[in-house]
C-alpha positions in Angstrom: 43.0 -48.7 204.9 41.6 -45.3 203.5 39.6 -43.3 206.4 36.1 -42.2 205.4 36.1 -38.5 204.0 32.6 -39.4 203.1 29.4 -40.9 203.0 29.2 -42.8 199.8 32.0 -43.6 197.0 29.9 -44.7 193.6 32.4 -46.8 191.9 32.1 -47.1 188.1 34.5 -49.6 186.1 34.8 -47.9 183.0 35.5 -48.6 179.5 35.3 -47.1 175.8 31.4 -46.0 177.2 31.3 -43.2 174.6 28.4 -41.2 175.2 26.2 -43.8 176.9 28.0 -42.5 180.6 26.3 -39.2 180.3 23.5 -41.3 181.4 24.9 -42.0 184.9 27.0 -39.0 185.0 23.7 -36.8 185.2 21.8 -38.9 187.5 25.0 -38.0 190.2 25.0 -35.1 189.3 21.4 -34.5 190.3 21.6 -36.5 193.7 19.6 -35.0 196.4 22.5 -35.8 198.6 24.8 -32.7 199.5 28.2 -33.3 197.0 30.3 -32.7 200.1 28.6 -36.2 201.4 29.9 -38.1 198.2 32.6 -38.9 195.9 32.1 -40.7 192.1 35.7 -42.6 191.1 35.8 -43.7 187.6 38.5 -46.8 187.3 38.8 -46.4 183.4 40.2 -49.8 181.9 42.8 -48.4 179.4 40.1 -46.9 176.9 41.2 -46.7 173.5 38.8 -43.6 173.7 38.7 -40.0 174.8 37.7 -39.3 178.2 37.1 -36.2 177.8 33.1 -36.4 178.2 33.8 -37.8 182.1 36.2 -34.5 182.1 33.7 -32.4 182.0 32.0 -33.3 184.7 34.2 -32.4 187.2 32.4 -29.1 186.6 28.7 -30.6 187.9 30.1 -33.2 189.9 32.5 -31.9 193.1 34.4 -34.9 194.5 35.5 -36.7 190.8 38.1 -38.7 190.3 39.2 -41.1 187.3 41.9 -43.6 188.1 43.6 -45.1 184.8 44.5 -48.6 185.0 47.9 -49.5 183.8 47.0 -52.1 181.8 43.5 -52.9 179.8 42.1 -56.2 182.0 39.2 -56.8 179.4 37.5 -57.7 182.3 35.4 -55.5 185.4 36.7 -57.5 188.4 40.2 -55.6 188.4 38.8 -52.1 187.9 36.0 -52.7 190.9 38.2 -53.9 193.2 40.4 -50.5 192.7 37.8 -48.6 192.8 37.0 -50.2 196.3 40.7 -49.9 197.0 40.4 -46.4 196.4 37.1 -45.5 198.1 37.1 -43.0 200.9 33.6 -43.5 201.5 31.9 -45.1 204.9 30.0 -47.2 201.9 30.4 -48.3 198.3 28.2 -47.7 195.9 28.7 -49.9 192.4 27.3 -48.4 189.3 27.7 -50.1 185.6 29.0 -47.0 183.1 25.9 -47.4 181.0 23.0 -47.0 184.0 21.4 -44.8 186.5 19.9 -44.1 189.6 17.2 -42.3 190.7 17.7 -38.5 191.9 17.3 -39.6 196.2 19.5 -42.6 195.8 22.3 -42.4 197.4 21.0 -40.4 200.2 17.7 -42.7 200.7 20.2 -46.3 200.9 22.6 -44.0 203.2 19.9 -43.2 205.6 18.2 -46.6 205.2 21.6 -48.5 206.3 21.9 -46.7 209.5 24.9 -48.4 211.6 24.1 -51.9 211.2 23.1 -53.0 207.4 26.3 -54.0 205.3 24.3 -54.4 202.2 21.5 -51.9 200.6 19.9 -53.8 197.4 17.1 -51.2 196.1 14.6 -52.2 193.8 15.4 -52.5 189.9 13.4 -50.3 187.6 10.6 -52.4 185.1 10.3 -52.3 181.3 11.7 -53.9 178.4 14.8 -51.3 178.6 15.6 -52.5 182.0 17.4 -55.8 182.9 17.0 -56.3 186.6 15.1 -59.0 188.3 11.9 -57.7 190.4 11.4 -60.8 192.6 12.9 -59.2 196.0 10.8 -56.4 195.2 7.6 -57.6 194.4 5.9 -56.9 197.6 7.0 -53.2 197.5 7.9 -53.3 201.0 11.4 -52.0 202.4 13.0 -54.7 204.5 15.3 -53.7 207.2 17.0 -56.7 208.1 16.0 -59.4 205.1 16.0 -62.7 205.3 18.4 -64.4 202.9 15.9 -67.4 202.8 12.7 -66.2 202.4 13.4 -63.0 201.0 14.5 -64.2 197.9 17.9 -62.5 198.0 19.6 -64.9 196.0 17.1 -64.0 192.9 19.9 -60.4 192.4 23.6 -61.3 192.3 24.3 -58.3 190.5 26.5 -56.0 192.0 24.4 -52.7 191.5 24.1 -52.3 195.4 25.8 -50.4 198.1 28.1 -52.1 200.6 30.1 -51.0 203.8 33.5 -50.6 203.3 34.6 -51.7 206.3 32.8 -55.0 205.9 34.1 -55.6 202.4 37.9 -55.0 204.0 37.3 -56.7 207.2 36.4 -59.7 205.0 38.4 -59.1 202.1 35.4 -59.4 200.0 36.4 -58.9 196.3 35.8 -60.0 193.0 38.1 -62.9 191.8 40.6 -62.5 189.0 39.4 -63.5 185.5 41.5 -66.8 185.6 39.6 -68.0 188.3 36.2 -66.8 188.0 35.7 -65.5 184.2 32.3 -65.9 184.3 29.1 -64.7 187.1 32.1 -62.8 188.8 29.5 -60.8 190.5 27.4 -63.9 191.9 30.7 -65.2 193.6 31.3 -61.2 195.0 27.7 -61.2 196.1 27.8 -64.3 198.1 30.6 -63.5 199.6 29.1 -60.2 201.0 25.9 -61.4 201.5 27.9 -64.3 203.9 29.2 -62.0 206.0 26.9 -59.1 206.0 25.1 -58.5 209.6 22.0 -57.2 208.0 20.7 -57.2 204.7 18.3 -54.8 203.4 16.0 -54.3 200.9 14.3 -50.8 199.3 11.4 -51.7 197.1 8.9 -48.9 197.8 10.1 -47.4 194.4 12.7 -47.4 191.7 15.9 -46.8 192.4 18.5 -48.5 190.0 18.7 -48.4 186.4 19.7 -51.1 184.9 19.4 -50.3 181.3 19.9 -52.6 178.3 21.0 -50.3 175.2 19.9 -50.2 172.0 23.2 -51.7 170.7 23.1 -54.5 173.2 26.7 -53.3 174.0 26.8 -52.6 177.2 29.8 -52.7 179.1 31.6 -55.3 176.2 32.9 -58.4 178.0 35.8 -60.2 177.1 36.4 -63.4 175.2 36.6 -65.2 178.1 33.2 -64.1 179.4 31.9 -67.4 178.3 31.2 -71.2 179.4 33.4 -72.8 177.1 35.4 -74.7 179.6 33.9 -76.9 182.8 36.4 -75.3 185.2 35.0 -71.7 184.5 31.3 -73.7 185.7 33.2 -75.4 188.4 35.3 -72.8 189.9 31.9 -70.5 190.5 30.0 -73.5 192.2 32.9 -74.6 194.2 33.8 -71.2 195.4 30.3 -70.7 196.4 29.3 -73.2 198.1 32.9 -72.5 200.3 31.8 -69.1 201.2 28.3 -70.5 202.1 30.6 -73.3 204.3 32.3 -70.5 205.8 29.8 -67.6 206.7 29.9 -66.3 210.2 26.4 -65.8 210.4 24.5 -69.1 208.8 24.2 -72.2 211.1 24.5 -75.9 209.4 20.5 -76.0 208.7 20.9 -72.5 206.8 23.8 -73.0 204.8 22.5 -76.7 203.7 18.9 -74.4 202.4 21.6 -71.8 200.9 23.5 -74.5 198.9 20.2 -75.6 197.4 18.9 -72.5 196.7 22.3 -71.3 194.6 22.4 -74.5 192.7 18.3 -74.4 191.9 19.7 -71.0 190.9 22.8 -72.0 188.9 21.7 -75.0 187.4 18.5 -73.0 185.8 20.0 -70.4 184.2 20.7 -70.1 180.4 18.0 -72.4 179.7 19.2 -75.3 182.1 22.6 -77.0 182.8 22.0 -79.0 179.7 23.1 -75.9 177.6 26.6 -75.2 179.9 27.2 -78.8 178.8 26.5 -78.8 175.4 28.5 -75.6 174.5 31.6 -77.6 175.8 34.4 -77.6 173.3 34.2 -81.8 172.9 32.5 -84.7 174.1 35.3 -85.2 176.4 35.5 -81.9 178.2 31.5 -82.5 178.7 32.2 -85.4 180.5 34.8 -83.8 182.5 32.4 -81.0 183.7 29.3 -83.9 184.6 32.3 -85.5 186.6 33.5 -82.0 188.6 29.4 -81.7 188.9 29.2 -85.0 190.3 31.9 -84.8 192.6 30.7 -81.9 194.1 27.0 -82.9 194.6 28.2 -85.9 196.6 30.9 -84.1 198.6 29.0 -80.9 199.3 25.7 -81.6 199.3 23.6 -84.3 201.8 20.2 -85.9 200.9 17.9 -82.8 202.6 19.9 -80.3 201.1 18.8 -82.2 197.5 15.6 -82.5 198.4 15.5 -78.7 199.0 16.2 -78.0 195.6 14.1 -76.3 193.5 11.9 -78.6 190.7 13.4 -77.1 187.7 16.8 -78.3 189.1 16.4 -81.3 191.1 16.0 -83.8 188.3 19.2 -82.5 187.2 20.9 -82.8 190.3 20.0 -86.2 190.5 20.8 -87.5 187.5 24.2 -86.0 187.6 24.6 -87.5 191.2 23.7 -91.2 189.8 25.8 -91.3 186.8 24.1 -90.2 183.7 26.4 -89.3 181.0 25.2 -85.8 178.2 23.0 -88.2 176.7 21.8 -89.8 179.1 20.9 -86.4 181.0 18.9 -85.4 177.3 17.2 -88.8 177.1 16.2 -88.3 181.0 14.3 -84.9 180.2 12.5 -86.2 177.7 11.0 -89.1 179.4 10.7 -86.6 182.2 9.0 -83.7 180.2 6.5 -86.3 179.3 5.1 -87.0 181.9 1.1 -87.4 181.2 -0.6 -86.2 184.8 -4.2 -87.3 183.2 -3.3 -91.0 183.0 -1.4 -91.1 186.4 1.2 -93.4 185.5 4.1 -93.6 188.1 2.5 -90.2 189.8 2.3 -90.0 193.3 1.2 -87.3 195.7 4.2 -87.3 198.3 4.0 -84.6 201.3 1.5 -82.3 199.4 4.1 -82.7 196.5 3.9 -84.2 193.1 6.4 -86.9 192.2 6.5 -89.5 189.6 8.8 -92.7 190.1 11.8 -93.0 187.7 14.9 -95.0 186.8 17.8 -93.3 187.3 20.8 -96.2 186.5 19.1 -98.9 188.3 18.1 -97.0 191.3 14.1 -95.7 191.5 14.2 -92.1 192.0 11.2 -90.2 193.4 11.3 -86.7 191.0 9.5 -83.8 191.7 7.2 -82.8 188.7 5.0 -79.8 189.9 6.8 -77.9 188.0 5.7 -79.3 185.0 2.4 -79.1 185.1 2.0 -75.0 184.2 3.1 -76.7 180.6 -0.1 -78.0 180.6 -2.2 -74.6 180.8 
């Protein structure tokens, strides 16, 4: 294991970024943190392109170094996790090529951390150039040690955030290979660090991160894989998950059962709804095959509380995946669902300050949230 030479390595996985590094390349360059406190390592992913341009700024920024991969990945997880390897910082701080931070940073999430917080997650900056979720940040208030429940932590699985290294090696907390987890690699590295962290905190008093969407909509290019084309890629993220949620030092039962709700409200809601993983299956057959691994791991993973604690937009999907519907079953299910008239009351019921309406789901009468529904109706 490397010793710390300093307070912070930025780790940027690199590839073919052209011009659009300058971007981040200047913002280090201007950090109000003393250049002898950090280092900036470039893991460049066998560019076909000059890297000259990141050359050049050994000249504004003291402690850079570019590692060249031996081989081109087409993928970030392998140039991150060398970049880690490779740190010599007390923390790591990942960066995407194309973004930046604000000028006090790295010094503000250095000094924030202190001895005791693992993880640093400062607030995204807002506009329609910028792609980072507000929702930790909404209150504007900096969290010290954040609550992975009601802080709404599991809103950013991104990996823009700073970590201790000795907490990422202690736990071997990396991102998966791209024949495991081609897809959401950094929701599966997040988890994992967020499992084991000690604290978690939270800087929303300003902007810190960058997160910028180009105008070419190319950032960082992803490879062919990066799609949900097959129901393992789908599978392999929940499954993984919900293990490292099993596994955390730190949660108790009751927690990780709230967790394991949370991510799969989370999962299941995003790209329009689980409907749409399904649908871009390659066949009818590999559909069914991903309802089936869905299935299998709602009833082995998840009890009847933890369902319960799933949010609306998801829980109708959970449960007609747990009790057997088939693709079209699942489409014919949302639009009976989606129908649902709340002026002529049929089948709704007000159930622990909740609304629900009664359904079928295969023979068996299901209670289903529908609270959720009713904002379609202002």
């Amino acid at each position: 294991m490397n010793r710390d030479e300093y307070k912070i390595s930025v780790i940027i996985a690199h590839y073919n970024a052209g011009d659009y590094i300058r971007k981040a390349l200047d913002s280090l360059a201007r950090q109000t943190m003393n250049q002898d406190d950090f280092e900036v390592v470039i893991v460049d992913d066998r560019s076909t392109k000059s890297l000259t341009i990141i050359e050049k700024y050994k000249n504004r920024i003291k402690n850079l170094r570019i590692i060249v991969e031996e081989k081109n990945h087409g993928y970030p997880s392998r140039p991150r996790n060398d970049g880690i390897d490779n740190a010599r910082g007390t923390f790591v701080m990942l960066m995407d090529q194309d973004d930046n931070l604000a000028d006090d940073t790295l010094m503000t999430f250095y000094e924030f951390a202190g001895n005791d917080s693992d993880v640093i997650i400062g607030k995204y900056a807002e506009g329609k150039m910028f792609n980072g979720t507000q929702i930790p940040f909404t209150k504007r208030t900096n969290i010290k040690d954040a609550n992975i429940i009601t802080d709404h932590i599991l809103s950013t699985l991104a990996p823009h955030k700073m970590y201790r290294r000795s907490m990422l090696n202690e736990y071997n907390v990396r991102f998966y290979d791209s024949d495991y987890i081609p897809v959401e690699e950094d929701q599966v590295f997040n988890m994992k660090a967020y499992s084991v962290s000690r604290k978690i905190s939270i800087l929303a008093d300003k902007d810190y991160y960058y997160w910028n969407q180009r105008e070419d909509f190319g950032n960082l290019g992803r490879s062919v894989t990066y799609r949900y084309d097959e129901p393992w890629k789908y599978l392999n993220i929940l499954s993984e998950v919900l293990t490292i949620i099993e596994q955390s030092p730190w949660w108790n039962t009751l927690q990780q059962e709230k967790i394991k709700a949370m991510y799969i409200g989370r999962l299941f809601n995003s790209y329009g709804t689980v409907l749409e993983i399904i649908k871009r299956q390659k066949s009818s057959e590999q559909q069914e095959k991903l309802i089936s691994g869905l299935r299998y791991i709602i009833n082995t993973r998840m009890d009847s509380q933890s369902i319960e604690e799933v949010r609306q937009e998801s829980q109708w999907i959970v449960l007609g995946i747990k009790y057997g519907l088939n693709y079209e079953e699942l489409l014919h299910f949302k639009t009976e669902l989606f129908s649902t008239n709340f002026l002529l009351r049929e089948n709704i019921k007000f159930v622990n300050s909740k609304t629900v309406r009664e359904m079928t789901i295969k023979g068996r009468l299901s209670v289903i949230p529908v609270d959720f529904l009713k904002k379609n109706l202002f």
